[in-house]
N, C-alpha and C positions, 0 to 999 in steps of 0.2 A: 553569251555572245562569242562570235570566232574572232580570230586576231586579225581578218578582213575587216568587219564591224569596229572592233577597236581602234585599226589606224582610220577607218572612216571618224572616228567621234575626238582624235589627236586631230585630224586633220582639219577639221570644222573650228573648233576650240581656237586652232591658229589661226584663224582664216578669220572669226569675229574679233580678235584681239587686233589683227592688224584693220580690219575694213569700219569695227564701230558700228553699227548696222544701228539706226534708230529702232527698228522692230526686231527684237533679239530675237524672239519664239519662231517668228515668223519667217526671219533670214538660218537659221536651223534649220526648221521645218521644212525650208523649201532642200537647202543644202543637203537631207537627209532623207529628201524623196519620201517626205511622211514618216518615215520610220521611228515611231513613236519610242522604241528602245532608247536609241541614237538620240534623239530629241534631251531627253529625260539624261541621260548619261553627259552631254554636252554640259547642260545647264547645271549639273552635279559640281563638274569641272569649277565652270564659272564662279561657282558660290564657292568651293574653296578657295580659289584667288592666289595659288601660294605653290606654283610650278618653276618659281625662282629656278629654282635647280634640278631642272632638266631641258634648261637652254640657255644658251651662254646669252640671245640676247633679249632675254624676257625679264631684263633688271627691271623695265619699265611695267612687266607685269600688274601691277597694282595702280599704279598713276593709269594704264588705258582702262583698268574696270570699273576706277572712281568716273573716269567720262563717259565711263558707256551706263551706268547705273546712276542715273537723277538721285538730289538727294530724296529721300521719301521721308522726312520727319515732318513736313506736315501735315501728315493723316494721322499724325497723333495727336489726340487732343484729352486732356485725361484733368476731371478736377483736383486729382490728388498729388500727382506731379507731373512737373516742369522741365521740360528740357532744358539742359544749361550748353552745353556744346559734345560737340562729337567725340569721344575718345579712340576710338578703334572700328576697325570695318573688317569683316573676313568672313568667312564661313559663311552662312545662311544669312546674314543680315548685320546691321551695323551697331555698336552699343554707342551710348549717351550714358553723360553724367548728367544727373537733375537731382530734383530736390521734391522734397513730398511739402505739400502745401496746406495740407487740411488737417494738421495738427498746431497745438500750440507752437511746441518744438521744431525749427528746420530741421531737417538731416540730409546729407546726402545720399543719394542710392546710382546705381547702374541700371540704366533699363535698355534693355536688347531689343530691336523690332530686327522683323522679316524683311528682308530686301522686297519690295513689291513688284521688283524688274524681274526678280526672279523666282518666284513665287506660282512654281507648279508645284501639282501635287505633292510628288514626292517630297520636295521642298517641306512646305505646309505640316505633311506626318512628321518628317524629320524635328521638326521645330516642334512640335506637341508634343513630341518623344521625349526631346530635350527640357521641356518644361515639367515632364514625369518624374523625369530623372533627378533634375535639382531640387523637386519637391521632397524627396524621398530619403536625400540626403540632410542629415546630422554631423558635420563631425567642423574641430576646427581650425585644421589645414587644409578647409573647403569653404569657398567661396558661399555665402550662406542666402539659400532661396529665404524670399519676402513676399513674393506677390507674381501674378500672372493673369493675363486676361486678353479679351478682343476688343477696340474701338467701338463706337458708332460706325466708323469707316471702314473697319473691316481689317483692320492693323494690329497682327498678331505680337503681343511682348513681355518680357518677362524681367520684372525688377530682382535684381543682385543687392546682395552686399557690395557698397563702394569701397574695393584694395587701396590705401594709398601707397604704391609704393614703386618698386624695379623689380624685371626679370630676375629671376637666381643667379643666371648670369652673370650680370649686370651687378650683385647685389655682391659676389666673391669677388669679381677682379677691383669694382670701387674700394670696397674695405680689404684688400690683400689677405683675405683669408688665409692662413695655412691650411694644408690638408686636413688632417685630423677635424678642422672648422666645418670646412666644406663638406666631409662626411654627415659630420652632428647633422647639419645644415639641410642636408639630401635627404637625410630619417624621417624630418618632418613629411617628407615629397613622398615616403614612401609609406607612410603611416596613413597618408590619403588616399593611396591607391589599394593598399590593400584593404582600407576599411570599403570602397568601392568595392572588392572585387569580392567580398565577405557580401555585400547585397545585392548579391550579382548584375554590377555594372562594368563593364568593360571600354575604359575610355577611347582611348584608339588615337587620342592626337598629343599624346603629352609631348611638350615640348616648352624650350624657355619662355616663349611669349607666353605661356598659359600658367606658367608657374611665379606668381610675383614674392615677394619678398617684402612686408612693410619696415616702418622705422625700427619697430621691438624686434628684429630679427622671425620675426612669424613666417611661415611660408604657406599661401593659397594657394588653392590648384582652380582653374578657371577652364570653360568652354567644355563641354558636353555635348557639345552640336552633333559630332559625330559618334556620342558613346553608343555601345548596343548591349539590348538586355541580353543575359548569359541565359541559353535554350535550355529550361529545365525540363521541356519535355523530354529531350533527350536524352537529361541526367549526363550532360558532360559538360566541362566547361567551353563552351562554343556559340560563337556569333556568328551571323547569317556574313556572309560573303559580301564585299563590296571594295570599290577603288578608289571611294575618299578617303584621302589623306595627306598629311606634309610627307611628300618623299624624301626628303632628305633625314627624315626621324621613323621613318620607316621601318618595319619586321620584314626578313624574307618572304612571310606566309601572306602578309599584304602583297608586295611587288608581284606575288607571282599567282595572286585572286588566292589562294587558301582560304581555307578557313578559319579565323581567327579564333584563337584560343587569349587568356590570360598573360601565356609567354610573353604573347605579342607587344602586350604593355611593361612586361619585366625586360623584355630587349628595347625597347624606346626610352625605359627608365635607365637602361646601360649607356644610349648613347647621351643620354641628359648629363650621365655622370661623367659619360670617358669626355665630355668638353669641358664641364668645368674642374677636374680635374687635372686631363691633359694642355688643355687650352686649344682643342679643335676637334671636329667629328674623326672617328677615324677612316674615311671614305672621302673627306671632304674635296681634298682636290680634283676628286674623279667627279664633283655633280654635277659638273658643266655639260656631260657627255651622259647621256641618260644608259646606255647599254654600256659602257665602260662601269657605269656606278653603280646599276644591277646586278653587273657579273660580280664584283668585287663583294655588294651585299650577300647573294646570295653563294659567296666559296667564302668569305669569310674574311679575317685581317690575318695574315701569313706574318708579321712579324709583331715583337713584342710591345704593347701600348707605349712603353716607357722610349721604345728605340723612335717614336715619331714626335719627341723632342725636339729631336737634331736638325727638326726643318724650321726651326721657331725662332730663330736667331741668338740673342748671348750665351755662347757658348760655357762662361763658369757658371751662369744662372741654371741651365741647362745640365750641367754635371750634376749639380748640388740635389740636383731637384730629381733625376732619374737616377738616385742612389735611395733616393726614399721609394720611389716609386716599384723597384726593382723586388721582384720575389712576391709578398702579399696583394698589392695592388694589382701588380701585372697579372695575377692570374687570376682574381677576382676580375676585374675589368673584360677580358680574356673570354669567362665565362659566360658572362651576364649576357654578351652580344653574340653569343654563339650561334652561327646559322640554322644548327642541328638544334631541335627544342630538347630533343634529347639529352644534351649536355648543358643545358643550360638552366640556369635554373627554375625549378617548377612552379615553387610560391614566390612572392612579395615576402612571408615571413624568413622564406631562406635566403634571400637576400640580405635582409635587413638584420639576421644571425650574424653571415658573416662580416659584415659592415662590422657592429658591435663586437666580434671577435677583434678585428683587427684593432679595434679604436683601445680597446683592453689587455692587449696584450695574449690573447690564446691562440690558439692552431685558425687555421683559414681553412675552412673544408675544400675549397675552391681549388689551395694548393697540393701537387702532390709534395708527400714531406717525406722525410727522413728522423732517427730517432734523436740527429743531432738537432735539427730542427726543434722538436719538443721538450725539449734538453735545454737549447736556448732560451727560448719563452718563458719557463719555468722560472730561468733564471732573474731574466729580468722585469719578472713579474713576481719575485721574490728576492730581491736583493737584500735584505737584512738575513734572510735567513739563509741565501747563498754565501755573503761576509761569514754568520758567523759560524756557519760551516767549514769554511775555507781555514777561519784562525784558528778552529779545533785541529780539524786534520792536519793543519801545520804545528801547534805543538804536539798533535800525538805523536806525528814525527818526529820534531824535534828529542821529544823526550825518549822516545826509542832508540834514537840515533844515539843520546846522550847515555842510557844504558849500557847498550852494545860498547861504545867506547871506553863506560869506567869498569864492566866485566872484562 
């Protein structure tokens, strides 16, 4: 598509979010003068749900897509479970909490249906994609497939593991994690993404809403909706091309149609980290302005993570906290989000090295160092034997000293 066709398919998108059109396909379709591309791209839009930011007034975003998308759970009708009520809505369709019915045992489960307002094609593969994927997956800081199928009526969906818990978010600022916490904490987040990218899945939305946290400190990684398989025919790490996504958690190589690589998710897992970390995206105030916030993604962040503290308010809180952050963090952080995939880093596994460097006490690859630097580290990753190095070389002085003066 040209960027005529793309502001046509912005343009449509805003046009059914304000007008509500009882026939969505059809008030498109018409919109789009047929053009089946535009159609399909539109309705793309719509099933993400989550353009918050990239318009100051589309707070209401999500309240006009709940009116405009009837509920559709009752085309589900399933002997084994029960719908209990709605938990979430976004992407391709909306999940429920229920309950399986046809065992002795209750338990709770997640079950995902297909929006049936929006339920084109593309749609439809997407969601059988996503049911591939979760099948495929083992690990456990992943949300864990149970079951998948179609109605009588026609009603694609897919039972999860039911998370009980909060966003990672959510999960640091409630219990006041310190840092060092919120690293451990992130491991887990990372341990799932690279066991994903080890089966070559490539998730493409990671972000807090998708990341929960239960009571035991665990951390799930949730929604696949938009994962895509990594092309081995072409033996590189690479996923076919497309513009769903949460913009605000974005890679440059998204915003700008690239084709997405691996990176893409090691820079989405950077901004996952520079917010609970820092306590904000580092782009954040620009997402109101969508071209203000792509230029800024796509040159990069010009000053140091720890210096956008100073916009956060308590100023001694504020010191204490950008003197930890200063040197190791900043340049880790620095990296991970780097516009250039070049400089940033390649695996999940080098990530999650220098993470464990830092949390241990060793060099940060991330930063450039010096021999005092190394020097330091050493030190305080060996303090009994820097002590009692120190008491030696001070009596072998002493004692020399004490020579010299009785000679």
């Amino acid at each position: 598509m040209d960027s005529a066709s793309y502001q046509k398919v912005e343009e449509i998108y805003y046009q059914v979010l304000d007008n509500k059109p009882d026939d969505i396909k059809a008030y498109i379709a018409e919109k789009a003068n047929g053009d089946a591309q535009i159609v399909d791209k539109v309705m793309s839009l719509l099933a993400v749900g989550d353009y918050k930011t990239y318009n100051k007034t589309a707070n209401n975003v999500m309240a006009n897509l709940s009116e405009i998308i009837s509920d559709h759970s009752g085309g589900f009708e399933s002997e084994r479970y029960q719908l209990l009520e709605k938990i979430g809505e976004g992407g391709m369709g909306s999940v429920y909490l229920a309950k399986r019915i046809d065992e002795e045992v209750e338990h709770k489960v997640a079950i995902k249906l297909i929006n049936t307002a929006l339920s084109s094609n593309a749609n439809i593969e997407r969601f059988k994609k996503e049911r591939q994927i979760l099948a495929s997956l083992d690990h456990e800081n992943i949300a864990r497939f149970i079951d998948a199928g179609t109605t009588d009526a026609g009603v694609l969906y897919v039972v999860m593991e039911y998370i009980e818990g909060i966003s990672i978010k959510q999960y640091c600022l409630q219990n006041k994690l310190p840092i060092k916490q919120k690293f451990t904490l992130f491991l887990q987040l990372c341990n799932a993404i690279d066991y994903a990218h080890k089966n070559f899945i490539i998730h493409r939305d990671i972000k807090p809403t998708n990341i929960l946290v239960n009571k035991e400190g665990k951390v799930k990684l949730l929604d696949f909706g938009i994962a895509k398989l990594i092309d081995e025919d072409a033996q590189q790490m690479v996923a076919t091309v497309t513009k769903i996504m949460t913009p605000a958690y974005a890679s440059p190589e998204q915003l700008l149609g690239k084709k997405i690589t691996v990176q893409s998710d090691i820079y989405t897992l950077g901004i996952v980290l520079f917010e609970i970390i820092i306590g904000c995206r580092p782009y954040q105030k620009h997402e109101a302005d969508s071209h203000s916030f792509q230029l800024k993604v796509i040159n990069g962040i010009n000053t140091k993570p720890s210096h956008l503290l100073d916009d956060l308010g308590d100023q001694q809180k504020v010191l204490s906290h950008k003197h930890v952050l200063k040197g190791d963090i900043d340049a880790l952080l620095t990296k991970v989000i780097h516009p250039d995939t070049k400089h940033r880093y390649e695996t999940v596994y080098e990530l999650k090295s220098d993470i464990s460097n830092y949390l241990h006490g060793f060099p940060v690859k991330a930063r450039k160092a010096n021999s005092w630097y190394f020097l330091r580290l050493f030190i305080k990753r060996n303090k009994l034997i820097a002590t009692l190095s120190s008491i030696s070389l001070a009596i072998i002085i002493g004692f020399s000293v004490y020579s010299y003066l009785q000679n």
